[in-house]
N, C-alpha and C positions, 0 to 999 in steps of 0.2 A: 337310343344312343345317338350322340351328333354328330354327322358325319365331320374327319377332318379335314381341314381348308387346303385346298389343291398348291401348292408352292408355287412361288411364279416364275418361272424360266428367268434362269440371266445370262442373254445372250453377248458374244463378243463382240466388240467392235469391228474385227473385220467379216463376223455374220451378217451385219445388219449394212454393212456396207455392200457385201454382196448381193443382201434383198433388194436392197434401192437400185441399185445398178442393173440386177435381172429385170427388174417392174419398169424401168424408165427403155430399157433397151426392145422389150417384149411387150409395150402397152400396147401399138397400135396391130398387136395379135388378137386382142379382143375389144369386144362390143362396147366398152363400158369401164372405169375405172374400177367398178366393185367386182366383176368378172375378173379382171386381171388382178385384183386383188386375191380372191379365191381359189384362183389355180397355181397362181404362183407361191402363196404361201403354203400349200396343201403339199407340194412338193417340198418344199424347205423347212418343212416340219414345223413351222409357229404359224397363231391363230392370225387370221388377215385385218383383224385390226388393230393385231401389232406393226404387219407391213405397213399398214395405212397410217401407221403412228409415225412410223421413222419416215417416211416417205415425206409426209407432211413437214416435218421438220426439217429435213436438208432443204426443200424448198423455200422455208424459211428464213435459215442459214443462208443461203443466195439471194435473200432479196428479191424471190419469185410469188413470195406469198407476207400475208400481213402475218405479224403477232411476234411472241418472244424467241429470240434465237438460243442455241445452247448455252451460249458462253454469259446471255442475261440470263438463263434460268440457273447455272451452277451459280451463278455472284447471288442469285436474290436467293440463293438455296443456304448458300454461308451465309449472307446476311441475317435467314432465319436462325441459323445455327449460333449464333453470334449473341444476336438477342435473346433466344431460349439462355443460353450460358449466361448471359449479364445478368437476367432475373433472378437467374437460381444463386446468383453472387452474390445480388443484390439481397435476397433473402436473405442468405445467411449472413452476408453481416446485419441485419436486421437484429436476426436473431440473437447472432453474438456481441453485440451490442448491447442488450438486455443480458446477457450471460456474465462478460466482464466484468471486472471490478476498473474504474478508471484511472488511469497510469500511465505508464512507458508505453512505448509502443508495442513492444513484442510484449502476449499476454504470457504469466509462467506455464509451461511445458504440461504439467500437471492439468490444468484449467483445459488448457486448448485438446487434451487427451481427451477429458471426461466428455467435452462437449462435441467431439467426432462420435464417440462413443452412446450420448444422447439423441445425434440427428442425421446418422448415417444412412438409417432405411429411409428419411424423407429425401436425402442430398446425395447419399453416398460417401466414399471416404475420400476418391480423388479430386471430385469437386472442391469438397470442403478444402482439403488440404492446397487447395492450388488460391483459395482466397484467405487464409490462412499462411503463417510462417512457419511453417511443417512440413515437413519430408510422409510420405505416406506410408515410408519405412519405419519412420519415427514412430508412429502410431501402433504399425501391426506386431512392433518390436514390444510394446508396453500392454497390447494387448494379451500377447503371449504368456509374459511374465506373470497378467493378473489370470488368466487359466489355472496356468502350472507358477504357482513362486520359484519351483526347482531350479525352472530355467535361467533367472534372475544372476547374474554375476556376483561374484562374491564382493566387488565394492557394492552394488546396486543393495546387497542385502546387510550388509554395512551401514548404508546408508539410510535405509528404512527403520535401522536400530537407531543411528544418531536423530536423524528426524523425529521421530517419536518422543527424545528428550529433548529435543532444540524445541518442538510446540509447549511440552511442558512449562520449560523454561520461559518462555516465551508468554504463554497466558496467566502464568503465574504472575507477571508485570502488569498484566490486562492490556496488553499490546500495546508497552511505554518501550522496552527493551530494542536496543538496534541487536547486531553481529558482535559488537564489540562486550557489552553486557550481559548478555546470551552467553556468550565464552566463558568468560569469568565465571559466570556462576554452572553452570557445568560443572570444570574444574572443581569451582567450590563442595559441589555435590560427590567429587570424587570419580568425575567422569573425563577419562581422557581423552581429546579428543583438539584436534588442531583448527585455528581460528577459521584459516582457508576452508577448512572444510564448512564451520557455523557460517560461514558468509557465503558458499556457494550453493549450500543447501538453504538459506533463507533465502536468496534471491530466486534460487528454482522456482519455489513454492509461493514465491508472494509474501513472504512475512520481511515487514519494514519496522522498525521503530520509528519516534515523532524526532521531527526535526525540528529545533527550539528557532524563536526568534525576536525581536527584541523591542522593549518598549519604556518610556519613561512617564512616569506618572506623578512625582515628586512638583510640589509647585513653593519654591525657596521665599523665606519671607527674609529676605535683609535688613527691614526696619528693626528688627528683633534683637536684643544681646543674644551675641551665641561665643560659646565654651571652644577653646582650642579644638584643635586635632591631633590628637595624643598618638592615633593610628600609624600615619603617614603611610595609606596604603599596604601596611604590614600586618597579615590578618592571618597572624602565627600564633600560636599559645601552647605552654606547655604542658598544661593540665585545664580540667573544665572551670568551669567560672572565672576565667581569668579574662574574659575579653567575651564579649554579646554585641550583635550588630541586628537593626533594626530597619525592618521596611515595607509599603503595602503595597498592595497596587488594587485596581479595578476591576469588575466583571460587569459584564452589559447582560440583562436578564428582561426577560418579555414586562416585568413589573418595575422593570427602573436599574438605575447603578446599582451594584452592590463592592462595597471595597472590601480587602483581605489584607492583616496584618500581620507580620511574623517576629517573635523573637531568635534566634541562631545563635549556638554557643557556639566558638569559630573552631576548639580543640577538635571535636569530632562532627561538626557540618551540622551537630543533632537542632534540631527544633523543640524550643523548649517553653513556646509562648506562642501561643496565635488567637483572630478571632477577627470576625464574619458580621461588617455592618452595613445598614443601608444610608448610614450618614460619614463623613469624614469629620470625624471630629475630635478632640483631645482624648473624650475618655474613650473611643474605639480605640486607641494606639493605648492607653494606661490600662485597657484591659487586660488584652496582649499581655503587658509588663509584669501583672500585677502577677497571672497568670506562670509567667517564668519565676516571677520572686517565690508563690508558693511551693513549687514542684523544686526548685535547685537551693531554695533557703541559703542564697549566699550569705556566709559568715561578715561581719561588716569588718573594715580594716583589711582583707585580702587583698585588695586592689583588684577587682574587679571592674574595668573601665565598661560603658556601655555607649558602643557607636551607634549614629544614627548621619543621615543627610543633615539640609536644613530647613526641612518640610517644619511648616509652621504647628504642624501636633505634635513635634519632637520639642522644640522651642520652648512649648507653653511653659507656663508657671508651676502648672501643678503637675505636668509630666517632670520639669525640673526639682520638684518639691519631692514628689516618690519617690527618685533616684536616690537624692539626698539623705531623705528618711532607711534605706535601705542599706546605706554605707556605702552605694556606688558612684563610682567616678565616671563624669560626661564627658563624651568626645563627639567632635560633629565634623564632617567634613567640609570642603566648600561647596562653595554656590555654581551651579550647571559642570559639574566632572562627577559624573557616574562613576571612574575608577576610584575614589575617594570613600564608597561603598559598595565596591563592586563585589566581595561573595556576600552581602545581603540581595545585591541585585542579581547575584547569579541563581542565587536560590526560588527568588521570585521568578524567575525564566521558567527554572525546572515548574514552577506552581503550572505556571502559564500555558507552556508546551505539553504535560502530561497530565495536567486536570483539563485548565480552563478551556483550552484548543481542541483537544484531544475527545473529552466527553461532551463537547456544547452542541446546539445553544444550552441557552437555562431558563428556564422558568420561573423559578425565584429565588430568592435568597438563602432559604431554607432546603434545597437541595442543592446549593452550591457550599452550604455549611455539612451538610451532610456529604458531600461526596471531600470534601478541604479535610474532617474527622477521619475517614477511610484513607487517603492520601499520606495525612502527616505519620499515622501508624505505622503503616508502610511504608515511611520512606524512613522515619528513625530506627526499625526494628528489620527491614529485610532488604530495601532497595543498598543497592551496592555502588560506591561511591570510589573513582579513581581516584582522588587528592587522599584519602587516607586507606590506600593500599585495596583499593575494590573488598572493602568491608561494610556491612551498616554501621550507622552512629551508636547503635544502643552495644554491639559487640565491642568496638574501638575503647569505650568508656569503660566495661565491664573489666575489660583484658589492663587497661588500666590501672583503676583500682586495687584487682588481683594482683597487678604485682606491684603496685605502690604497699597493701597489707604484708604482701612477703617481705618486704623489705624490710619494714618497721617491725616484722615478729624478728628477723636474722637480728636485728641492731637489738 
């Protein structure tokens, strides 16, 4: 069995003061400094060369003897203290470096828990928390709760209900969705619940929607005859087929350009035409068209106008020749004014910011038609849409319809 280690006396200041003062008073009592070492501390109860320690040091401290004095030994004592603490700082942001996601500065509340929680026995919790923007009350408050839920306050358990459906909601978009569409659909589900709340529990937790941004890709051929502007920026209709607006834009892919073209029926925002080439050229954009003419079979004579910019595959001949053939009416806008098609261009944004940006890079062209296929489904049949009452395209249309037939049974 191993014996245990003897403690080490911690004597006061004014003990050790005393030794020094009896051993310098009493030295020339004996033979030798180790002698008066030996008897004097045999009487003062500590070992003689602890006398002989403190002894040595006030003479020190006087400038009677060479080496470090106390007041350099406590400074290079913090010093050490100082630097063991920087390192252990230094690691953990090391660590938590590799941990975050990158962002804001303060990480969310959640993240910075789990990760006290993952490297407490290497760091501890106070450390962490003091390199960290966290209370260490913060932590052992959320600890408690993951023991016992009981403990948990009644918004706290509130809000691990609402959370629960703000993630649903949330990856059901495939993390397109901000706070604001988040909300909406909630509601939509039949979940009540106030916006404040989807915005302060997404920001807790880290869940962002994409922030859209802007670009123009149209290159105008003015030597071309082009067709009024029928639009005048007025991109209102009263029912479907009445008004189509057209436009593409680029994706940069490890095997080259790839461009993306869309048709838009402007009643319900729906997409009703699109299509994924590796050339810009007339029949990629009369694909597109050809595309919308089969799937919406507009009746000819309705007056169906179909806007586009003055990109030179809108222009052509035989883009103008289809139109024609179809019974629809050409509208174009001018040359360099983006608001002259601007919800084709806004629609192209959404492409941009919630495909292109969002899932890239790409690879080729063939998985950027494949993920354009997944997108347009979703965005004519569930993505929810502010300008027609945060509904999808394909419900807007339907609820239409529905009561356009009623109307026509009543008459």
């Amino acid at each position: 069995m191993e014996s245990k280690k003897k403690p080490t006396p911690k004597y006061t200041a004014e003990f050790r003061e005393r030794g020094v003062r009896l051993y310098r008073e009493h030295r020339s009592d004996y033979t030798s400094d180790n002698a008066a070492y030996r008897a004097i501390a045999s009487k003062l109860g500590c070992s003689h060369e602890t006398l002989r320690a403190w002894c040595i040091q006030v003479a020190r401290d006087a400038g009677e003897r060479a080496g470090s004095t106390t007041e350099e030994k406590a400074r290079i004592k913090e010093l050490e203290r100082e630097n063991r603490e920087l390192r252990t700082a230094n690691e953990i942001l090391k660590k938590a470096s590799a941990y975050f996601c990158a962002g804001g500065a303060r990480p969310p509340v959640p993240q910075m828990i789990a990760f006290i929680a993952a490297h407490r026995e290497d760091f501890g919790v106070e450390p962490i928390c003091r390199v960290l923007p966290i209370a260490p009350a913060t932590f052992h408050r959320h600890a408690a709760v993951a023991r016992n839920p009981e403990h948990a306050s009644d918004r706290a358990k509130q809000d691990a209900v609402d959370l629960e459906k703000i993630k649903a909601a949330y990856s059901k978009s495939r993390g397109r969705y901000g706070a604001r569409k988040v909300w909406h659909q909630l509601r939509r589900d039949g979940h009540d619940i106030a916006r404040c709340t989807v915005e302060r529990l997404m920001h807790l937790h880290g869940l962002q929607g994409v922030v859209r941004g802007q670009k123009k890709t149209t290159n105008p051929d003015p030597a071309q005859p082009c067709p009024d502007d029928k639009v005048n920026r007025q991109f209102v209709a009263e029912a479907p087929n009445q008004l189509w607006v057209s436009d593409f834009t680029y994706v940069s892919t490890w095997m080259g350009m790839v461009y993306v073209a869309f048709v838009i029926d402007v009643f319900a925002r729906r997409i009703v035409g699109w299509r994924v080439s590796t050339s810009m050229t007339t029949s990629f954009v009369l694909d597109a068209l050809n595309q919308a003419i089969s799937q919406r079979c507009p009746a000819e004579g309705n007056g169906l106008i179909h806007h586009s910019d003055r990109g030179s595959q809108y222009l052509s001949i035989r883009y103008t020749e289809r139109l024609g053939d179809a019974g629809i009416d050409t509208s174009v806008g001018t040359v360099g004014d983006s608001y002259d098609n601007a919800l084709a261009e806004s629609i192209i944004g959404l492409f941009k910011t919630e495909v292109i940006n969002f899932l890239g890079p790409w690879k080729s062209m063939a998985q950027v038609e494949w993920e354009t296929l997944q997108w347009v489904s979703w965005y004519n049949t569930e993505r929810l849409h502010s300008a027609i009452g945060h509904r999808p395209p394909q419900e807007v249309e339907e609820a239409f319809h529905a009561e356009t037939s009623a109307i026509e049974k009543a008459a």
